[in-house]
C-alpha positions in Angstrom: -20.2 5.6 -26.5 -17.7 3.1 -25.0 -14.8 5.1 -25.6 -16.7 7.9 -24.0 -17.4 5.8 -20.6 -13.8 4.8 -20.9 -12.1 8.2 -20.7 -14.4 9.7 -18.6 -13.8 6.5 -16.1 -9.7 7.2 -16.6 -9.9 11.0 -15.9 -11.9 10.4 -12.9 -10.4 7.3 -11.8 -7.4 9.1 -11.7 -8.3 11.8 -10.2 -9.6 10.2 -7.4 -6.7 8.4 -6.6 -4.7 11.3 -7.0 -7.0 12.7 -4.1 -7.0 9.2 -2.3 -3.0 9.6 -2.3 -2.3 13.7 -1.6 -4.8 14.4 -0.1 -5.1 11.3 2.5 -1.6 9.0 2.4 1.2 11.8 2.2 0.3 13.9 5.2 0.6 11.0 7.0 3.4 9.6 5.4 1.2 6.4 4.9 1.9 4.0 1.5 -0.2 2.0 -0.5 1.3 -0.8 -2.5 2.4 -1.6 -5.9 3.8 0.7 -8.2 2.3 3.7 -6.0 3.9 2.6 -2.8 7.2 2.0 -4.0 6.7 5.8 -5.7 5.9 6.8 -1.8 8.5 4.7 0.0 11.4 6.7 -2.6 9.8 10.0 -2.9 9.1 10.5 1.1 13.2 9.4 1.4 14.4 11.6 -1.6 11.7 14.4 -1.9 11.4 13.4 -5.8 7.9 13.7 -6.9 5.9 10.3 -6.9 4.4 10.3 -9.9 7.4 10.8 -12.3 8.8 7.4 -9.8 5.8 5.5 -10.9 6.5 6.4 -14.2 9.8 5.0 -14.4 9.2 2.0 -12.0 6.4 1.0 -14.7 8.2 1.0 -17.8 9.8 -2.6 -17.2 5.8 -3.4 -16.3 4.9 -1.8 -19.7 8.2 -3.7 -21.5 6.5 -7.3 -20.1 3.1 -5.9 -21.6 4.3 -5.0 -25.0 5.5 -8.5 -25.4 2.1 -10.9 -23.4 -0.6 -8.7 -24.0 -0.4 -5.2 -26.6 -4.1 -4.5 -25.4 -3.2 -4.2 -22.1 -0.1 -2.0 -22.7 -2.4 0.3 -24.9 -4.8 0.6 -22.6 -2.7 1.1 -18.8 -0.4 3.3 -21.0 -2.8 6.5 -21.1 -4.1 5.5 -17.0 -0.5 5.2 -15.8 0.4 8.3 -17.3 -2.6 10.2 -16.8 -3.0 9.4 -13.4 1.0 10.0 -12.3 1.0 13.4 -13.6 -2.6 14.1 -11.3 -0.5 12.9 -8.4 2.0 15.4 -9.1 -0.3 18.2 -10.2 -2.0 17.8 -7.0 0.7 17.3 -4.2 1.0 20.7 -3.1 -3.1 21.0 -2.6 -1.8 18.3 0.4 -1.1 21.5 2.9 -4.4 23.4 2.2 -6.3 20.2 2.8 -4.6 19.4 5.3 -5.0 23.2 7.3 -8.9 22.5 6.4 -9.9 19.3 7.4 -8.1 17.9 10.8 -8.4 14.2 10.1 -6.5 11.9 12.6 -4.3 9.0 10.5 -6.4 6.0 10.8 -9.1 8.4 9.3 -7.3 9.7 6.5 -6.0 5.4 6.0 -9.6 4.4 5.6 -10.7 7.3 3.3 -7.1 7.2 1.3 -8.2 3.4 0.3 -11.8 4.2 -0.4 -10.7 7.0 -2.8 -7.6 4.9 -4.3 -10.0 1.5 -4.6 -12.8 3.4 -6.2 -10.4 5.3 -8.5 -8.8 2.2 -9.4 -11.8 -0.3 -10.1 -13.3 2.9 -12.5 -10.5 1.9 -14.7 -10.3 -1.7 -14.5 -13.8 -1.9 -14.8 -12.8 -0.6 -18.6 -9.9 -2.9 -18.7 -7.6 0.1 -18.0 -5.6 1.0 -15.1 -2.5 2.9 -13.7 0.0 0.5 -15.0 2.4 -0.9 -12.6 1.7 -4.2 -10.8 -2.2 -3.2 -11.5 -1.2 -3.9 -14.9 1.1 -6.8 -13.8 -2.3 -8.1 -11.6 -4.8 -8.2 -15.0 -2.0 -10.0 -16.6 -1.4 -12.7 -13.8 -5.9 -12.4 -13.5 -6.2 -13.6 -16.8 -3.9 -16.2 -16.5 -5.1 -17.9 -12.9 -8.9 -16.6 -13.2 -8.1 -15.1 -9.8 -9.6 -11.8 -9.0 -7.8 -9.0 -9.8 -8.3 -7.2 -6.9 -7.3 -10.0 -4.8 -4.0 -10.1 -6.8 -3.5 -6.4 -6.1 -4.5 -6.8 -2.4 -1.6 -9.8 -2.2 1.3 -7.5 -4.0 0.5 -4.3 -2.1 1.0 -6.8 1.2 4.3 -7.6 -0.2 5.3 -3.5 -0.8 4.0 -2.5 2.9 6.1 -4.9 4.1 9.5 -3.4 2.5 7.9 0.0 3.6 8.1 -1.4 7.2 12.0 -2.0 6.8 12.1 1.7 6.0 9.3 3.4 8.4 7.5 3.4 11.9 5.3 0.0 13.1 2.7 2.9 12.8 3.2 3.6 9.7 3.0 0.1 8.4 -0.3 -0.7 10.7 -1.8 2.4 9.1 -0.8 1.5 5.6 -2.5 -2.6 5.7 -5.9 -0.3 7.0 -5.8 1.8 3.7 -4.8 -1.0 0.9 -7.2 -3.4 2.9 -10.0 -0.4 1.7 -7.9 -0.4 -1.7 -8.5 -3.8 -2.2 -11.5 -4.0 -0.8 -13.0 -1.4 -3.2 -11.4 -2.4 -6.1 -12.6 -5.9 -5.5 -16.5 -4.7 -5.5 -15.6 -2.2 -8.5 -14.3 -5.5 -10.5 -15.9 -8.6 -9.2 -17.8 -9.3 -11.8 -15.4 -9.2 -14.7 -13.8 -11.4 -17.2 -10.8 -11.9 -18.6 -11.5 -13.7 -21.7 
């Protein structure tokens, strides 16, 4: 039953981050942080997809996990992957949903982080997660005892602030509105876990 609960919290974790990001984030051009903003920040400059970036960017994540923690590794391997090919499956929905629903960018900011935070705690919740600095956070969480939303919130500060060297003052308010929601979310998803 538990493995039940935890694939059914992966495929629609992932799925609503995948939403959160396409169908909220990349009309705007808006990031989030981690491994998912840095995907953003290279794909809106190169037109490569985002989720095949996150997949790259995570392997030395994944390398670092193999070594500390194999449980973790195991278990972010099939979120990270699941999720990145979602994010690439649904980019070009972005346009229709975008034609259909005029939401201004503070709109689509708040609701982007609702969808990514709630996607993300579903997974964490079952010590999963999209790899990444997610997986780097519930590595540093069971280390300091600190929340590891908290630790996600801190990192994603750190990426929207090399996504401001890149992009608009706009873009960068914007972006600290939607991972304030992502951590925000992920934090109630997750607070009461343990990392025994």
């Amino acid at each position: 039953m538990f493995l039940m609960k935890k694939i059914v919290s992966i495929l629609i974790g992932s799925l609503l981050l995948s939403m959160g990001i396409n169908f909220f984030l990349v009309p705007f051009q808006l990031l989030d942080g981690g491994m998912i903003g840095l995907g953003l920040i290279i794909s809106y400059v190169t037109g490569l997809k985002a989720g095949f970036i996150i997949i790259m960017m995570s392997i030395p994540v994944f390398v670092l996990a193999w070594f500390h923690n194999r449980h973790y590794f195991y278990n972010s391997l099939h979120g990270m992957l699941f999720s990145s090919l979602i994010i690439d499956f649904l980019y070009p929905l972005h346009d229709p949903f975008i034609r259909s629903f005029h939401l201004s960018s503070i709109t689509s900011s708040i609701i982007g982080g609702i969808f990514i935070g709630i996607g993300m705690g579903m997974m964490l919740r079952f010590n999963t997660s999209t790899g990444g600095t997610d997986l780097l956070a519930q590595l540093l969480a069971k280390g300091s005892r600190i929340n590891v939303g908290i630790l996600i919130f801190i990192i994603d500060a750190f990426i929207i602030g090399i996504g401001g060297l890149i992009f608009s003052i706009e873009t960068v308010i914007l972006s600290a509105i939607t991972i304030s929601f992502v951590g925000l979310f992920t934090s109630i998803w997750t607070w009461n876990m343990r990392y025994e």
